[in-house]
N, CA, C and O atoms as a GROMACS GRO file, in nm:
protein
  256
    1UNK      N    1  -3.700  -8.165   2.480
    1UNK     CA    2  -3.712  -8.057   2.385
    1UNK      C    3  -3.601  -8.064   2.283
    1UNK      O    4  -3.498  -8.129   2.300
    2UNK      N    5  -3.628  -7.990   2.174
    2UNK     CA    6  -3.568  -8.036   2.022
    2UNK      C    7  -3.443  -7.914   2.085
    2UNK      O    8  -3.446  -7.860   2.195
    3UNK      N    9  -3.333  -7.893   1.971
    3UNK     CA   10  -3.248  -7.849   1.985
    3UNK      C   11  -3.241  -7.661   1.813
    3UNK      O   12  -3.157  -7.577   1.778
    4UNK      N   13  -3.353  -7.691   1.783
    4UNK     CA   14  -3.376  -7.640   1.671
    4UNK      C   15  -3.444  -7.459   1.669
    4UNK      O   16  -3.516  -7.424   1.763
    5UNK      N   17  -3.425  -7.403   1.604
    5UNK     CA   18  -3.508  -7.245   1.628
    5UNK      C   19  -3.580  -7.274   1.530
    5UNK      O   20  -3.696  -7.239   1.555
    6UNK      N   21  -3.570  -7.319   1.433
    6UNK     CA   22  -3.638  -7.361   1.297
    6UNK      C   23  -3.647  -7.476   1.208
    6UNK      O   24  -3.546  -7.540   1.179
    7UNK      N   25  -3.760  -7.506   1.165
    7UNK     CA   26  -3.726  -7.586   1.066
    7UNK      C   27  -3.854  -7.574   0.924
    7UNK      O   28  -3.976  -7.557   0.936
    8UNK      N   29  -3.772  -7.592   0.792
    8UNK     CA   30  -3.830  -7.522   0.692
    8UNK      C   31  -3.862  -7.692   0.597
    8UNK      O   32  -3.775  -7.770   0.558
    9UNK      N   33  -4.013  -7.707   0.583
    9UNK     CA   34  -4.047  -7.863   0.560
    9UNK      C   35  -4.085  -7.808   0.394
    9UNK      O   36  -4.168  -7.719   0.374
   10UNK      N   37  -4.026  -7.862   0.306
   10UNK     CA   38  -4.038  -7.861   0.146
   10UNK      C   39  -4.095  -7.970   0.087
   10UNK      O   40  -4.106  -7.973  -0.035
   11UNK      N   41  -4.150  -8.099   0.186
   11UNK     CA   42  -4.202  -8.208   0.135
   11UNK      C   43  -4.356  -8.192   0.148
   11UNK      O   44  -4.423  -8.163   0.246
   12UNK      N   45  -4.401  -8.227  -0.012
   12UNK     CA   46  -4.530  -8.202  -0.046
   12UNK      C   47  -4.590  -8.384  -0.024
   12UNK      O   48  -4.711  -8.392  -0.001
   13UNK      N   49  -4.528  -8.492  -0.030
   13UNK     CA   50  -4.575  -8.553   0.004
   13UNK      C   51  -4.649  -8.594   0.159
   13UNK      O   52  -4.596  -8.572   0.268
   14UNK      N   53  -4.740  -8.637   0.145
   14UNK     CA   54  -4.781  -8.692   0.299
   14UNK      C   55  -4.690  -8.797   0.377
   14UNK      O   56  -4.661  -8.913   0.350
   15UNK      N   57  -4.642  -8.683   0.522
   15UNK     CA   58  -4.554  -8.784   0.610
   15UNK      C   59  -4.607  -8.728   0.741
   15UNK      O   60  -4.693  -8.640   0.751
   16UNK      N   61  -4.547  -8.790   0.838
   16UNK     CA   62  -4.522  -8.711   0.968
   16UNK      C   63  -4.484  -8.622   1.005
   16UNK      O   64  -4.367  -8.589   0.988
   17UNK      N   65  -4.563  -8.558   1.064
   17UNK     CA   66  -4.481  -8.380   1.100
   17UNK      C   67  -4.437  -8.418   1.251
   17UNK      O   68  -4.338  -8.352   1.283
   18UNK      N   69  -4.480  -8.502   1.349
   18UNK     CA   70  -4.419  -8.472   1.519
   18UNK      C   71  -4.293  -8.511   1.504
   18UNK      O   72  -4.225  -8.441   1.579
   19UNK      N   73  -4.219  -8.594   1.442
   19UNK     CA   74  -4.072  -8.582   1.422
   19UNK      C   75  -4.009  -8.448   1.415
   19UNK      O   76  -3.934  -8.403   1.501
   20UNK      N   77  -4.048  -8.379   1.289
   20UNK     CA   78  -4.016  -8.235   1.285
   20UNK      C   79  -4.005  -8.127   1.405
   20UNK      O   80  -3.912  -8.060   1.449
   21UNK      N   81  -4.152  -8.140   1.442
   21UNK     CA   82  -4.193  -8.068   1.581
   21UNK      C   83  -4.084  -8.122   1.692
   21UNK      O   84  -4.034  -8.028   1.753
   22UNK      N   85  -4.034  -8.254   1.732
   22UNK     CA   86  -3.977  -8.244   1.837
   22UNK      C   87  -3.847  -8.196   1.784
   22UNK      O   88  -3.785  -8.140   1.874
   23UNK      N   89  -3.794  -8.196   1.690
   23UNK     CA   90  -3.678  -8.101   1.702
   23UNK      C   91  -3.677  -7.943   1.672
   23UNK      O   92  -3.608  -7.868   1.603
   24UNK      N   93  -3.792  -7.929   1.759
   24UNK     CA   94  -3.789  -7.764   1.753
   24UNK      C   95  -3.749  -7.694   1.915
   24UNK      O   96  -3.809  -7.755   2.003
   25UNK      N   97  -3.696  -7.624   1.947
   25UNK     CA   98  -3.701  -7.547   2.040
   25UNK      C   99  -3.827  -7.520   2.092
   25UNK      O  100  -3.920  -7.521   2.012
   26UNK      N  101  -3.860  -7.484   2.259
   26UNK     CA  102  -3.968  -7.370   2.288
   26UNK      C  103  -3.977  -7.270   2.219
   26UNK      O  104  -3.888  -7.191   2.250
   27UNK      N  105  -4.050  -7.226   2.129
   27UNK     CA  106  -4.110  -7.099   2.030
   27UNK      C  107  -4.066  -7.118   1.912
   27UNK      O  108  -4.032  -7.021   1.845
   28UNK      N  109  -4.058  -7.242   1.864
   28UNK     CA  110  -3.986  -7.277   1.732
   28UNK      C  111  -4.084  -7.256   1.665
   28UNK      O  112  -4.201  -7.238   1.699
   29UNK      N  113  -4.028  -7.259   1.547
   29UNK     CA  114  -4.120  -7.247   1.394
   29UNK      C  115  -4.083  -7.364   1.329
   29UNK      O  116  -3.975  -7.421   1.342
   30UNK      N  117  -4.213  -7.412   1.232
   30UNK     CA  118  -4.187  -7.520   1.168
   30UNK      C  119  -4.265  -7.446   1.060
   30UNK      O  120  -4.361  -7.377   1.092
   31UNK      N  121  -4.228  -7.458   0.936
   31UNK     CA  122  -4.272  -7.370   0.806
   31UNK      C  123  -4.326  -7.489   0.723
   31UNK      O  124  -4.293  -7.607   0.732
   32UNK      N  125  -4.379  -7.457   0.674
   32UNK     CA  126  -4.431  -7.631   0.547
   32UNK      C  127  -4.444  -7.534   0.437
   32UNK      O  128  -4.505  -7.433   0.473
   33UNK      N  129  -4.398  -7.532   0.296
   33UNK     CA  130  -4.390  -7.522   0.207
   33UNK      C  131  -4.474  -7.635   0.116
   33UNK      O  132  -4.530  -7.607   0.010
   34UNK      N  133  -4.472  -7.730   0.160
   34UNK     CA  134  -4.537  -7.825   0.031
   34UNK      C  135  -4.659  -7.798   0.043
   34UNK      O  136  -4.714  -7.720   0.121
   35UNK      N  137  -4.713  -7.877  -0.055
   35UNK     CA  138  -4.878  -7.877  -0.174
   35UNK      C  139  -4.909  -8.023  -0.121
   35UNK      O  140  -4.922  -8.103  -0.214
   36UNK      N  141  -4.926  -8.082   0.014
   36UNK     CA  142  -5.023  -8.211  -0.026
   36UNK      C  143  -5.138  -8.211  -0.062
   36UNK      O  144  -5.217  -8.119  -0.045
   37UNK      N  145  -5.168  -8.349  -0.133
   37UNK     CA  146  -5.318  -8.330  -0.191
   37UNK      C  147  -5.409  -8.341  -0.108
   37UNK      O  148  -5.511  -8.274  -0.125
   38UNK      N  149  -5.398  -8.433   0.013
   38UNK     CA  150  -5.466  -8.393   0.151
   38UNK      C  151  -5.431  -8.273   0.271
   38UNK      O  152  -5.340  -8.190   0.265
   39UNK      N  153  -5.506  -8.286   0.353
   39UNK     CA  154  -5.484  -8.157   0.432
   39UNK      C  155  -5.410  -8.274   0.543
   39UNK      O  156  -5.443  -8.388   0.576
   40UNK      N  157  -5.296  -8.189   0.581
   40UNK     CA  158  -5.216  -8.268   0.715
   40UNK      C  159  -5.285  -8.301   0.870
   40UNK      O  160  -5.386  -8.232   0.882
   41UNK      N  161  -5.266  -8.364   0.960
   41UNK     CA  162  -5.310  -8.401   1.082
   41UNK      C  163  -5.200  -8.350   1.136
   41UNK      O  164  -5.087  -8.393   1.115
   42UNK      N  165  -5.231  -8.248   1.212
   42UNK     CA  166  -5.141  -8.200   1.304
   42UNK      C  167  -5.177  -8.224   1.434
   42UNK      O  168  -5.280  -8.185   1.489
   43UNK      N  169  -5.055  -8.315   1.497
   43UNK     CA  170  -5.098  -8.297   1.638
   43UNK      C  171  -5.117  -8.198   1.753
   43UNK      O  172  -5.023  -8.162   1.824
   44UNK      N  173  -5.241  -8.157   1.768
   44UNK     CA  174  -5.199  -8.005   1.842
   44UNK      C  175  -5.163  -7.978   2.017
   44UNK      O  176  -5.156  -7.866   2.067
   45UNK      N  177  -5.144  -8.107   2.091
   45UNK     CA  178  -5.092  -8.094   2.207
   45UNK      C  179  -4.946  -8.054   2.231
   45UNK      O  180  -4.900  -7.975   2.315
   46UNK      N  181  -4.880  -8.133   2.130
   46UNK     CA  182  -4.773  -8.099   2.168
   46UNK      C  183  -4.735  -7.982   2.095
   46UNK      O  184  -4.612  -7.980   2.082
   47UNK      N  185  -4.805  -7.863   2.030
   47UNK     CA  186  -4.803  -7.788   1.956
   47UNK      C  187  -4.827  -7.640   2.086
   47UNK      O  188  -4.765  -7.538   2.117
   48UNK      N  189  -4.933  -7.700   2.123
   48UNK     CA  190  -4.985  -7.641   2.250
   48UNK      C  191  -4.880  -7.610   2.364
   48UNK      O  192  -4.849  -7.502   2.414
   49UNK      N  193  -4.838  -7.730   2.390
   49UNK     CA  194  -4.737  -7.747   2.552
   49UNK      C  195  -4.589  -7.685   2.469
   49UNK      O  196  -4.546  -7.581   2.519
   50UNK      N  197  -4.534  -7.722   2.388
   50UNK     CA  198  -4.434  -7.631   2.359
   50UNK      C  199  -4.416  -7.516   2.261
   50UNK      O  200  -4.314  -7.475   2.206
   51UNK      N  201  -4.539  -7.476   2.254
   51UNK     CA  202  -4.534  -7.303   2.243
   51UNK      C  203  -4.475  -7.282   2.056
   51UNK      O  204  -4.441  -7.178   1.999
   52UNK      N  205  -4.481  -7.378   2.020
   52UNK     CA  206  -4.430  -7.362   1.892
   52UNK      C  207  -4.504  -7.285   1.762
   52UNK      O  208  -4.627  -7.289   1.753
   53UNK      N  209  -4.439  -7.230   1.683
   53UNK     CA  210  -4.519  -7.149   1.577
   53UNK      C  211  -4.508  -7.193   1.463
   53UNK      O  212  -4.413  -7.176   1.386
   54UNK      N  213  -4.658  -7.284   1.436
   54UNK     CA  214  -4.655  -7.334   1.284
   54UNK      C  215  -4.699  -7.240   1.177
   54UNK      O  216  -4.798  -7.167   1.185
   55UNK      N  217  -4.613  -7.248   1.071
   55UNK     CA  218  -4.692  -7.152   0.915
   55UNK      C  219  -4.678  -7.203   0.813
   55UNK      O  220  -4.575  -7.248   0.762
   56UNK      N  221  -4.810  -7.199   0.766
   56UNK     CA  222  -4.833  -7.322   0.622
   56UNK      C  223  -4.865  -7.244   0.501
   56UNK      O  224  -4.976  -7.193   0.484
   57UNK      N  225  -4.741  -7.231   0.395
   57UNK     CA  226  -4.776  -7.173   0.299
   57UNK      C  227  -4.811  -7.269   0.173
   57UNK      O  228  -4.748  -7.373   0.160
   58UNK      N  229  -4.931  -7.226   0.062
   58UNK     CA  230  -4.976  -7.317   0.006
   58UNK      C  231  -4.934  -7.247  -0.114
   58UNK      O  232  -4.906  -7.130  -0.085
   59UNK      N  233  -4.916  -7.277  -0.257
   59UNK     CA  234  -4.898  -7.228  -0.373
   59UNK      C  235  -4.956  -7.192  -0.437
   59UNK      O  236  -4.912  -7.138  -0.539
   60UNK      N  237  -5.122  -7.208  -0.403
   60UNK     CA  238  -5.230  -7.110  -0.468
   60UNK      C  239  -5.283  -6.973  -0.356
   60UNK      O  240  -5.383  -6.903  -0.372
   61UNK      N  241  -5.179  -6.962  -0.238
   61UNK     CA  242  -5.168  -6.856  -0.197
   61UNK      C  243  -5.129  -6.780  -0.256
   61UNK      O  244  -5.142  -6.672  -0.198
   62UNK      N  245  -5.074  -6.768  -0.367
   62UNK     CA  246  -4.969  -6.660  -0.442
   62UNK      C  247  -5.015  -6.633  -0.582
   62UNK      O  248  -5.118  -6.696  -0.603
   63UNK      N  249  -4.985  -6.577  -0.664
   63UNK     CA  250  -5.046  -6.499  -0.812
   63UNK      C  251  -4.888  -6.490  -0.823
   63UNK      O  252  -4.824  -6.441  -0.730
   64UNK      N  253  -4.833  -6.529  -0.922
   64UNK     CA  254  -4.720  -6.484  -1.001
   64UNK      C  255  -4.737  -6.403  -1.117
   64UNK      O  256  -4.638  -6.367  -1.181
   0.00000   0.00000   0.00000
């Protein structure tokens, strides 16, 4: 298990997110901020087994 309570992902390019995920704590959050032009592959086992809380905000969520 990761050593992390959080982690806040600002890259809109397409990469790997289970790197991220393992340095999260049990009940961690991993936040994604970026705009990829594809939709991400999230692996959801290990998403599952350590209890973690993903939230994906997109930029046409919002009206300025």
């Amino acid at each position: 298990m990761g050593t992390m309570d959080g982690v806040i992902d600002t890259v809109s390019a397409m990469h790997p997110i289970l790197p991220l995920i393992s340095l999260l704590k049990t009940q961690g959050k991993l936040v994604l901020v970026g705009a990829p032009e594809k939709p991400l592959e999230l692996p959801v086992f290990p998403l599952i087994m350590g209890m973690y809380i993903y939230i994906y905000m997109h930029a046409s969520q919002y009206v300025f």
